[in-house]
N, CA, C and O of each residue as an XYZ file, in Angstrom:
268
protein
N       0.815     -1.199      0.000
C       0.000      0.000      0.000
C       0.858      1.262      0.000
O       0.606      2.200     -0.756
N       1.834      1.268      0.826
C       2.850      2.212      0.525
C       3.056      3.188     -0.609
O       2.945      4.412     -0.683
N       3.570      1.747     -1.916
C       3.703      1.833     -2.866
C       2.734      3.088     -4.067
O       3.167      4.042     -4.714
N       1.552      2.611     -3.963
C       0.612      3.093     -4.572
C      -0.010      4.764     -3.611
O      -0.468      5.660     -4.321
N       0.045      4.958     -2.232
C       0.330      6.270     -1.400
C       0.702      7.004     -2.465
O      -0.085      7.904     -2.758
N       1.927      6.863     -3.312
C       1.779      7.984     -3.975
C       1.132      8.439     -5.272
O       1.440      9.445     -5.910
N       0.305      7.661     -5.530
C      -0.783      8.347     -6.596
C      -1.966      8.200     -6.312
O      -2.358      7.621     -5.300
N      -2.727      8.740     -7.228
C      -3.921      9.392     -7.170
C      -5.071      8.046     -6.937
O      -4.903      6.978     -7.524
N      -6.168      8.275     -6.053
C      -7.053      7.215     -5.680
C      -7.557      6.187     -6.911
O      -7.604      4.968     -7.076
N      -7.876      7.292     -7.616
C      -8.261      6.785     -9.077
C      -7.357      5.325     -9.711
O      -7.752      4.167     -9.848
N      -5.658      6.118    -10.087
C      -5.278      5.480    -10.423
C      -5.087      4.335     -9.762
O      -5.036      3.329    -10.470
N      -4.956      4.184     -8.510
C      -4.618      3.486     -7.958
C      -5.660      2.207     -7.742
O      -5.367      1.088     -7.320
N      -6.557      2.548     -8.027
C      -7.662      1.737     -7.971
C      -7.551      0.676     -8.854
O      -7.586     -0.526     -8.590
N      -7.368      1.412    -10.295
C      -6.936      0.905    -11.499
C      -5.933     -0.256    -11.626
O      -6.129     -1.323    -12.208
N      -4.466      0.272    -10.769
C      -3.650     -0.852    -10.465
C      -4.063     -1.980     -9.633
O      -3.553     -3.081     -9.841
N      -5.173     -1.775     -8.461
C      -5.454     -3.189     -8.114
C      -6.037     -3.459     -8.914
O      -5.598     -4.402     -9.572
N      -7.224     -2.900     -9.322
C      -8.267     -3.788    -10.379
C      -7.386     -4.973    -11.651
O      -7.752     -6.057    -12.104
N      -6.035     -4.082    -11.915
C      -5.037     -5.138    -12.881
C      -4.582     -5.879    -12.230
O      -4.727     -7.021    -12.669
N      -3.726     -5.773    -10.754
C      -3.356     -6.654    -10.168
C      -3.909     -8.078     -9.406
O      -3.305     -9.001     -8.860
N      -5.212     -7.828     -9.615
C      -6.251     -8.702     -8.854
C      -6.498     -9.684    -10.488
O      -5.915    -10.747    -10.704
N      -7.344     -9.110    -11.338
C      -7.245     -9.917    -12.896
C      -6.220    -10.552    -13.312
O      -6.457    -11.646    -13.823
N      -5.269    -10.254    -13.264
C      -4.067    -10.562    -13.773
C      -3.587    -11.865    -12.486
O      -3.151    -12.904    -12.982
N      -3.630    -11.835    -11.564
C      -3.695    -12.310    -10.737
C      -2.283    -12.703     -9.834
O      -1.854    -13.693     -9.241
N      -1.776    -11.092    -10.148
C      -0.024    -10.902     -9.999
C      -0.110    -10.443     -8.423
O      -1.113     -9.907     -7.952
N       0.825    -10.668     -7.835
C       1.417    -10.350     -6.237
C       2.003     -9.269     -5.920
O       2.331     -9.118     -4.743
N       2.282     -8.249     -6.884
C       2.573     -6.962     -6.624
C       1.315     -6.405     -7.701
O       0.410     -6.761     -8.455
N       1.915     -5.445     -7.218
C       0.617     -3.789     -8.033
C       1.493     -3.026     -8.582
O       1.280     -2.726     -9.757
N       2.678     -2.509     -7.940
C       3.254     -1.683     -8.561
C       4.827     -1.844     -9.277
O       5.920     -2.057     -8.750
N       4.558     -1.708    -10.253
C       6.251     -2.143    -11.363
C       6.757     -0.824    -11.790
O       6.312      0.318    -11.909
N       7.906     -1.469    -11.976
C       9.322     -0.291    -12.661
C       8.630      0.629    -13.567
O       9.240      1.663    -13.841
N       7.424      0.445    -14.105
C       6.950      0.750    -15.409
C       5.591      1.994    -14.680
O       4.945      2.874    -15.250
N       5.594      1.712    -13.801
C       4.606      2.346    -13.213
C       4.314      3.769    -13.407
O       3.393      4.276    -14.047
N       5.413      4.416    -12.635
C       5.667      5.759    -13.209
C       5.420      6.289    -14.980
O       4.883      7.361    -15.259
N       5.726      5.692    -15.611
C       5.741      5.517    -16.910
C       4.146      5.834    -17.448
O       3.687      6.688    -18.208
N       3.581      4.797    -16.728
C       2.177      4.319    -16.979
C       1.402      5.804    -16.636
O       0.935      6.625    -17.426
N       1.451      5.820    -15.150
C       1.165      7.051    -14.483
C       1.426      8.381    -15.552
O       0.477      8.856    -16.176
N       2.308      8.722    -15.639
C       2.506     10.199    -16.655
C       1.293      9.888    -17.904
O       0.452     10.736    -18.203
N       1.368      8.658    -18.493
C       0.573      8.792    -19.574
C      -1.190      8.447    -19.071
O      -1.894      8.310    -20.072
N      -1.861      8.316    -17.922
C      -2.547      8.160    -18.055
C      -3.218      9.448    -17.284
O      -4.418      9.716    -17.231
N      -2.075     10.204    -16.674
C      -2.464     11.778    -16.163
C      -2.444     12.894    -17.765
O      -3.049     13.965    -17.718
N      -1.847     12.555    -18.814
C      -1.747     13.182    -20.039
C      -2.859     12.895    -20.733
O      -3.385     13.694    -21.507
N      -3.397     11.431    -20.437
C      -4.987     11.341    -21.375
C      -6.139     12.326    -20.582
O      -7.176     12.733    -21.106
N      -5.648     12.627    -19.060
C      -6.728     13.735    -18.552
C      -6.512     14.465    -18.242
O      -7.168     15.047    -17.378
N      -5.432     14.906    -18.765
C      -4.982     16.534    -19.016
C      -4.777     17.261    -17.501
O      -4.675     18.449    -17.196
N      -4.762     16.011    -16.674
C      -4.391     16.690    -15.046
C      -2.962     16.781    -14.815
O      -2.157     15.937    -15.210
N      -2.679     17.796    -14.185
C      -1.662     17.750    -13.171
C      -1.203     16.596    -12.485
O      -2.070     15.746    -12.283
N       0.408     16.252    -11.910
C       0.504     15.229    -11.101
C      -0.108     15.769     -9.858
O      -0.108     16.965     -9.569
N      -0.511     15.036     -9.302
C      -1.598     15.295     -7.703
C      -1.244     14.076     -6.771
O      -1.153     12.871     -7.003
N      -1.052     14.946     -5.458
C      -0.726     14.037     -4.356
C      -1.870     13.315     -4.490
O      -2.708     13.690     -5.311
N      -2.178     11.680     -3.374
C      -3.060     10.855     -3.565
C      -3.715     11.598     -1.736
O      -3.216     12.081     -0.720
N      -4.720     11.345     -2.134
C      -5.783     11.561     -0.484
C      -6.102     10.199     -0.336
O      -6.910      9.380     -0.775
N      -4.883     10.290      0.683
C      -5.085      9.147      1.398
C      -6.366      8.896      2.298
O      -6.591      7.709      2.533
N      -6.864      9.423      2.606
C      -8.090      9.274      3.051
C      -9.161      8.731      2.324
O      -9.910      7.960      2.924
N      -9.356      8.966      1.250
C     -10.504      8.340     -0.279
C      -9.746      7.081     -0.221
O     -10.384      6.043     -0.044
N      -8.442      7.036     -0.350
C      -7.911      5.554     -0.757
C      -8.433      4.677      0.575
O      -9.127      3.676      0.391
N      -8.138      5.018      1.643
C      -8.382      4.438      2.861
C      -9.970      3.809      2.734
O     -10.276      2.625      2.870
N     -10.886      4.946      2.434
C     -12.326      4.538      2.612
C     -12.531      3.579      1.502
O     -13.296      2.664      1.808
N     -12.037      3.533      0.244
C     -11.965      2.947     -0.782
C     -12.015      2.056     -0.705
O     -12.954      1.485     -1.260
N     -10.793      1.107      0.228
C     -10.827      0.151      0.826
C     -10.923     -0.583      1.908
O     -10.626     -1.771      2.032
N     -11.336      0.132      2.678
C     -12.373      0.189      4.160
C     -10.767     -0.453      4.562
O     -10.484     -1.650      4.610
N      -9.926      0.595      4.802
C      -8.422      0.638      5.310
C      -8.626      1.033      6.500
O      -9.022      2.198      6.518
N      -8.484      0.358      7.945
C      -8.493      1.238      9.341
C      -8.212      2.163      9.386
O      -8.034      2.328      8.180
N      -8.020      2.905      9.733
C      -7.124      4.452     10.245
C      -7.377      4.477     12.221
O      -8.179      4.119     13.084
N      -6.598      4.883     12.122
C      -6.420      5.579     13.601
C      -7.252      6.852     14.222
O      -7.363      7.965     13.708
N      -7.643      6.528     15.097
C      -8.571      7.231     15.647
C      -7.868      8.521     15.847
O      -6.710      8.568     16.262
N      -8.556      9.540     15.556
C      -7.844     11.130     15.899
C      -7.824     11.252     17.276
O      -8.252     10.282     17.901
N      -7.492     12.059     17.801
C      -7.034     12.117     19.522
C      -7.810     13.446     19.915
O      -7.761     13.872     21.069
């Protein structure tokens, strides 16, 4: 999960959805970055930190209780 922290919820979604089909043990490859630039260029976005928080709920990820 680390790994994928740094992009966008979206994409990241995307990489499990391949990694789960494919039915590979990692998500994120050398190629990744690669992938990433071109699929932020088909939507004309900016690179953007990931909100970790959407990713979290995304995948009903615990979090820590605020204090």
């Amino acid at each position: 999960m680390e790994q994928l922290n740094r992009y966008p919820a979206e994409f990241a979604c995307l990489l499990l959805e391949q990694a789960l089909a494919g039915g590979y043990k990692t998500v994120v490859f050398a190629s990744t970055p690669d992938d990433f630039r071109r699929w932020n260029e088909q939507r004309g976005r900016k690179t953007v930190a990931v909100d970790k928080t959407k990713l979290n709920e995304t995948w009903n990820v615990p979090t820590a209780p605020k204090p």
